[in-house]
MARKENU-168761 format. One record per residue (C-alpha): residue in one letter; x, y, z. Coordinates in steps of 0.001 Angstrom, whole numbers. Layout:
BEGIN
+------+---------+---------+---------+
| type |      c1 |      c2 |      c3 |
+------+---------+---------+---------+
|    a |       X |       Y |       Z |
...
+------+---------+---------+---------+
***
This chain:
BEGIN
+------+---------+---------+---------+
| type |      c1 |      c2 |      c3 |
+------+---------+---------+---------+
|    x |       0 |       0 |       0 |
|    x |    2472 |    2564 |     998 |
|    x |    4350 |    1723 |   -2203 |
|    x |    1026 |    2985 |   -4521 |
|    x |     891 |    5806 |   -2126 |
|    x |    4333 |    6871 |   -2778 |
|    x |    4283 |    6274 |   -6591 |
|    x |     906 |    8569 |   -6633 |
|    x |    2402 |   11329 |   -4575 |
|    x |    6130 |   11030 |   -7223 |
|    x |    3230 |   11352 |   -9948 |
|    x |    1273 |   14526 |   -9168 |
|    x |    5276 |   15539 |   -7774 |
|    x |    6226 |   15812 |  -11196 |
|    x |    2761 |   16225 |  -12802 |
|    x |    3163 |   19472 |  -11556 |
|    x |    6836 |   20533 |  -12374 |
|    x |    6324 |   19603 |  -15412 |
|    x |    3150 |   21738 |  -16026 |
|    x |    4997 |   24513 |  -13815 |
|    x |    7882 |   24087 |  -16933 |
|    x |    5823 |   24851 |  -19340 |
|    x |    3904 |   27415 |  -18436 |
|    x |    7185 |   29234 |  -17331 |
|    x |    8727 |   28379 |  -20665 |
|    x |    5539 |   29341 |  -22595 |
|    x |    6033 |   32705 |  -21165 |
|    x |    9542 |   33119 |  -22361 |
|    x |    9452 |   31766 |  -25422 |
|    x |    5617 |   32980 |  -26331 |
|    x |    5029 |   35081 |  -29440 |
|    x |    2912 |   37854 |  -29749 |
|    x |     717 |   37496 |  -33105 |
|    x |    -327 |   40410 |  -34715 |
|    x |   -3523 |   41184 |  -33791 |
|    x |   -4137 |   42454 |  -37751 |
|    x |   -2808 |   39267 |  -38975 |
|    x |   -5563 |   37544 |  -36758 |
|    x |   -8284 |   40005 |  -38324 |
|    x |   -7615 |   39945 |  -41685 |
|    x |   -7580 |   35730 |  -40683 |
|    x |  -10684 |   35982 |  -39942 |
|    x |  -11936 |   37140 |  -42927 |
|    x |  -10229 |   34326 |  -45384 |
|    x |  -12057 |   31259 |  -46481 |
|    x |   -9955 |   28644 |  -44725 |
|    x |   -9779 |   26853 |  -47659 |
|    x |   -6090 |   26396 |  -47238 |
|    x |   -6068 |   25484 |  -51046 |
|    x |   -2930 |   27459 |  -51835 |
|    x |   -4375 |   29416 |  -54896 |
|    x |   -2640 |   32196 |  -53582 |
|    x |     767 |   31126 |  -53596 |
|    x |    1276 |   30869 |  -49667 |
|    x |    1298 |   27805 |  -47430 |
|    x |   -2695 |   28115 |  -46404 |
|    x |   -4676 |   31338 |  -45335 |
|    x |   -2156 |   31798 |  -42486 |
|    x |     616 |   32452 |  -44715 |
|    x |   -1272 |   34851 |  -47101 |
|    x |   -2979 |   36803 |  -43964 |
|    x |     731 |   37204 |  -42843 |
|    x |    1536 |   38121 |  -46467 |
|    x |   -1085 |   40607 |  -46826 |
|    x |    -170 |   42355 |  -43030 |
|    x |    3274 |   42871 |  -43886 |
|    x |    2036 |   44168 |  -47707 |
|    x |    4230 |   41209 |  -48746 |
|    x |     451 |   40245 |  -51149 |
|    x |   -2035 |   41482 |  -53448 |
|    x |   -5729 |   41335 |  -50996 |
|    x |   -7220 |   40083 |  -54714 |
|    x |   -4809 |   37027 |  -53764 |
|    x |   -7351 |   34740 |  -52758 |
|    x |   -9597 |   33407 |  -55310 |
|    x |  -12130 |   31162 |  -53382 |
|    x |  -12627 |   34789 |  -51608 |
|    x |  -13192 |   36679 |  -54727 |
|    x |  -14684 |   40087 |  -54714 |
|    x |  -16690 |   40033 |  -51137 |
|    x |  -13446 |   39033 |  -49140 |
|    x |  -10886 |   41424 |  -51398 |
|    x |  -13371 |   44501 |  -50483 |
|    x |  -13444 |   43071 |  -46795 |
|    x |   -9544 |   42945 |  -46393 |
|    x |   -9557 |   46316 |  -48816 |
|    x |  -11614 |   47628 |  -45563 |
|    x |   -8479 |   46420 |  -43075 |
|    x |   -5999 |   47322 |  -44904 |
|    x |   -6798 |   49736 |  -48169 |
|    x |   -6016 |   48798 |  -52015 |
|    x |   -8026 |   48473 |  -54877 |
|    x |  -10684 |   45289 |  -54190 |
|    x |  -11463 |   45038 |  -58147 |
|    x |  -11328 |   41671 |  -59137 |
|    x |  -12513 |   39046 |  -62535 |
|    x |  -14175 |   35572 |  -61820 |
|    x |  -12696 |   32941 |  -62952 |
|    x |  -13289 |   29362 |  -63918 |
|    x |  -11676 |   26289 |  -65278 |
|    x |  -12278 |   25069 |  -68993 |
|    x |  -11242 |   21432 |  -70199 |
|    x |   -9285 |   21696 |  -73087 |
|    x |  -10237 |   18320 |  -74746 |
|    x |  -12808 |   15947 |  -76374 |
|    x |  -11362 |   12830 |  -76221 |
|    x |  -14175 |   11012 |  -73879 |
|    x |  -14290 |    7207 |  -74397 |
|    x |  -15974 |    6657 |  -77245 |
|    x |  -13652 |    9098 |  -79467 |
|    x |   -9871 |    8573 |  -78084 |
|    x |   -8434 |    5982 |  -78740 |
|    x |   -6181 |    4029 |  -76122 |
|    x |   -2923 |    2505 |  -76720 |
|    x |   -3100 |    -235 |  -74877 |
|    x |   -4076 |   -1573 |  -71536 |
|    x |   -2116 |     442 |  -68423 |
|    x |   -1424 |   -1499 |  -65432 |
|    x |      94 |    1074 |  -63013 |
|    x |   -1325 |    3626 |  -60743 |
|    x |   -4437 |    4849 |  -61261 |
|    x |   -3413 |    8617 |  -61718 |
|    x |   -2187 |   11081 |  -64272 |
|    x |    1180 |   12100 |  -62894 |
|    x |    1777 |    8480 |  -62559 |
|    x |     631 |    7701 |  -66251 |
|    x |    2766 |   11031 |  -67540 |
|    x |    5615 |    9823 |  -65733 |
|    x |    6037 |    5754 |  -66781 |
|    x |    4398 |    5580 |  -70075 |
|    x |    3595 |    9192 |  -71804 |
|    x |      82 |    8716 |  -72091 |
|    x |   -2488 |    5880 |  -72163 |
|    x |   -4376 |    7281 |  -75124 |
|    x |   -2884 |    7990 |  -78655 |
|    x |   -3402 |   10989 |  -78587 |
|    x |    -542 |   12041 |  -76307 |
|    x |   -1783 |   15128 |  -75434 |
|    x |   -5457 |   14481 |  -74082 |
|    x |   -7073 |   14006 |  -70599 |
|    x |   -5741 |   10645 |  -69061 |
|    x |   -9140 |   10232 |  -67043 |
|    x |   -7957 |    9229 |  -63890 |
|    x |   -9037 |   12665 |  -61900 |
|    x |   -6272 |   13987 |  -60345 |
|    x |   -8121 |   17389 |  -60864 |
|    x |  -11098 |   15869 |  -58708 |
|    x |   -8890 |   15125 |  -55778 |
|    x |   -7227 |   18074 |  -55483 |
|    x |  -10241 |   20440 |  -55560 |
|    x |  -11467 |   21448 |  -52201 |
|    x |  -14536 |   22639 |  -53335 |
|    x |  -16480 |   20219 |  -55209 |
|    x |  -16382 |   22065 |  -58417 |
|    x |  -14923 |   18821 |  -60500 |
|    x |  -16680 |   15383 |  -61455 |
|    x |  -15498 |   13056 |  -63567 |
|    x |  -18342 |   12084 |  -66151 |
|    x |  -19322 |    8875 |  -67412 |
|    x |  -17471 |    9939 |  -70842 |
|    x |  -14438 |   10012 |  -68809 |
|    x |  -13590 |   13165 |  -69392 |
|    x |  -13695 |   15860 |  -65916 |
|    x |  -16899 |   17804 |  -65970 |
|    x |  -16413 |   21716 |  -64375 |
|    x |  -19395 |   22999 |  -62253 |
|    x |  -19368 |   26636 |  -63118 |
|    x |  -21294 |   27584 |  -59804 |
|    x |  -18988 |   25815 |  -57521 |
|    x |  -15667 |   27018 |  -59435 |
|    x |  -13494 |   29455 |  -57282 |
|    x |  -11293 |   29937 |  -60021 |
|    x |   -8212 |   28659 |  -57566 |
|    x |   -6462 |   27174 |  -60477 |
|    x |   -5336 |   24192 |  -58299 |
|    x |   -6849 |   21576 |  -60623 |
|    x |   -5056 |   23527 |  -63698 |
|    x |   -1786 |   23284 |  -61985 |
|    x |   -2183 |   19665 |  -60842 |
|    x |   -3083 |   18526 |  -64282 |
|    x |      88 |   16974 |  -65761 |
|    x |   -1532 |   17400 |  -69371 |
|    x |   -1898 |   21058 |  -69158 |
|    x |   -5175 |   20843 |  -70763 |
|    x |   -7209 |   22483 |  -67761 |
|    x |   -7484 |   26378 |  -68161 |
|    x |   -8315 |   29002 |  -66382 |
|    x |  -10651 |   32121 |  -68106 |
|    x |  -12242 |   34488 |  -66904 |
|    x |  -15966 |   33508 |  -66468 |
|    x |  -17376 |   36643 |  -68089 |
|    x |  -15252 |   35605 |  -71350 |
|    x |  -16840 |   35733 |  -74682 |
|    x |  -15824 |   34348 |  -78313 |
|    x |  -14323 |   31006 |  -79364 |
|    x |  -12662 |   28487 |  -77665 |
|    x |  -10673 |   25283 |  -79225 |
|    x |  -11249 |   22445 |  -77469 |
|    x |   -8208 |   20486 |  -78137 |
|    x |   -4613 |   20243 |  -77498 |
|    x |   -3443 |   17908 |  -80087 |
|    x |    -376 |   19858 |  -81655 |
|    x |     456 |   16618 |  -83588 |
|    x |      18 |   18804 |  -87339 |
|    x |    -244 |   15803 |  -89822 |
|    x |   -4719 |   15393 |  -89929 |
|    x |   -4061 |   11348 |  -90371 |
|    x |   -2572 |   10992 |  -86910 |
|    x |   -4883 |   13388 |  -85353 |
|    x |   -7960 |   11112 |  -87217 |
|    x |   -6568 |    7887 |  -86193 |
|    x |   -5590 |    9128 |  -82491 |
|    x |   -9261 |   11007 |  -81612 |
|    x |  -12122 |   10924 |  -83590 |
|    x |  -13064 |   14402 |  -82044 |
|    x |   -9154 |   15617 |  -82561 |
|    x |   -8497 |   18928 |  -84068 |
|    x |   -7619 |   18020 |  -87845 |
|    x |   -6039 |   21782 |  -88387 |
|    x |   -7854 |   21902 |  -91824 |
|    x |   -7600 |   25794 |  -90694 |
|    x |  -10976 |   26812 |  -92082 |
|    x |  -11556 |   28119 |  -88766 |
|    x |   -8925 |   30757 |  -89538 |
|    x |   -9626 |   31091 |  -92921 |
|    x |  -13512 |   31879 |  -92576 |
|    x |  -13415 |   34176 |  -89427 |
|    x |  -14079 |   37360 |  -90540 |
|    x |  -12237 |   39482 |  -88279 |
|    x |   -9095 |   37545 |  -88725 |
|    x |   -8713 |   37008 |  -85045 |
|    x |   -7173 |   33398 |  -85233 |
|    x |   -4354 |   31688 |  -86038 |
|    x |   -2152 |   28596 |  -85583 |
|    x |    -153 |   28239 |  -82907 |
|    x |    2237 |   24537 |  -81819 |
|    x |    -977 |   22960 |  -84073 |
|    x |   -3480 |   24406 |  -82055 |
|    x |   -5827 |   27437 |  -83898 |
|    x |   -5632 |   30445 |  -81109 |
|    x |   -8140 |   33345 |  -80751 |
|    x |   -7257 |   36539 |  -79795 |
|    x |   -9504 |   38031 |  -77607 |
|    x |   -9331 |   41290 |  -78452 |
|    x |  -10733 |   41169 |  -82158 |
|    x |  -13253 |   37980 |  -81655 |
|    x |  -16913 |   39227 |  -81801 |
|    x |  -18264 |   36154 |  -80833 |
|    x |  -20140 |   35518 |  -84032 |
|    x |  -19910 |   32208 |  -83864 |
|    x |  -18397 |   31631 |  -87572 |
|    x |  -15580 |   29429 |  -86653 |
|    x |  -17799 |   27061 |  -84217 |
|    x |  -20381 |   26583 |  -87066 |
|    x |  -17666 |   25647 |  -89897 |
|    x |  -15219 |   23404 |  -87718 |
|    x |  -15996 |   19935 |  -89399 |
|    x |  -15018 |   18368 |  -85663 |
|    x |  -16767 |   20929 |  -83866 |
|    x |  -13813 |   21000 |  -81263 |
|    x |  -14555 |   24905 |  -81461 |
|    x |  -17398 |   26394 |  -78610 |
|    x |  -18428 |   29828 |  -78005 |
|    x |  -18048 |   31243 |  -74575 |
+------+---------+---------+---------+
***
């Protein structure tokens, strides 16, 4: 008995020096946060998706207290938290909407495969060991590394196998473009108007592009020669618009034999 009794009094003994340490050492070595840091905190998302360049909203709060970041930084935020940090901190709280596009066609029943892949079932993985699973080098692998990464719910993958964007849930983070080892995931602006090519086959010869993906971009050109305001051409085998002289008339959509072009 007296040797539980003793072995209960050594444990609340040191029990309490060592809560005694650190609440003395807490006190020394404690750092006083800044109490704007906290506030403009506050204010963030807490998506943590690291749109903004900065390890979480903790890092860009820090960012923006020490003017070290833009307060349009965050683009889960948009507009209402840019005017609410504008309000802590000043700047200019303007600030365009954006959303992701899929750059391809190539759903199951159009691209072609090369062969059966027995790896792991991702993208990067796929990129990395064989190139692509699909002929077409270039086009969406379908394993949905874009769907994982999203924290926001904004990307499916649809029974075509190709990822589907939901334009109301889109933050315009970029996270899935940047995790998408095909580069064929793009960000626009979501008030964008005028054509948009919907492949990234730069493979110029039209047999390949035919034999690789039924809904492949043959570069016939007769998008660029038909548009009327001359605001395309071909760029690495891909027809691109410029923005700035596209009406949106729809010309180039209507005469693409593939009808890989869409108007925003």
């Amino acid at each position: 008995m007296s040797i539980i009794l003793i072995t209960l009094i050594f444990a609340l003994a040191l029990a309490f020096a060592l809560g005694f340490a650190l609440g003395f050492f807490k006190q020394i070595f404690d750092v006083k946060e800044d109490p704007l840091i906290v506030q403009i905190r506050e204010v963030l998302p807490g998506a943590n998706c690291g749109a903004c360049g900065f390890p979480g909203c903790d890092g860009f709060a820090a960012a923006i207290a020490e003017k070290n970041a833009d307060i349009t930084g965050c683009p889960p935020g948009g507009k209402a938290v840019a005017e609410q940090l504008a309000a802590l901190v000043g700047g200019s709280a303007d600030i365009v909407p954006k959303t992701a596009v899929v750059l391809c066609r190539g759903t199951k029943d159009k691209s072609l495969e090369r062969g059966r892949y027995i790896g792991v079932k991702n993208c990067r993985a796929v990129k990395i060991s064989a190139c692509s699973i699909k002929a077409c080098i270039w086009a969406c692998q379908g394993f949905g590394d874009c769907v994982e990464v999203c924290k926001f719910d904004a990307i499916f993958m649809g029974e075509d196998g190709l990822p589907q964007i939901d334009n109301e849930k889109c933050t315009g983070c970029g996270v899935c473009a940047n995790e998408c080892p095909q580069n064929i995931i793009k960000m626009i602006n979501k008030d964008q108007k005028g054509a948009m090519v919907l492949c990234s086959n730069q493979n110029t010869i039209k047999g390949q592009v035919a034999k690789a993906c039924k809904a492949g971009c043959i570069k016939c050109e007769i998008c660029i020669k038909q548009c009327p305001e001359q605001c395309m051409k071909m760029e690495n085998g891909i027809p691109v618009v410029d923005y700035s002289k596209c009406t949106g008339c729809r010309t180039c959509a209507e005469k693409c034999p593939k009808k890989v072009i869409c108007n925003m």
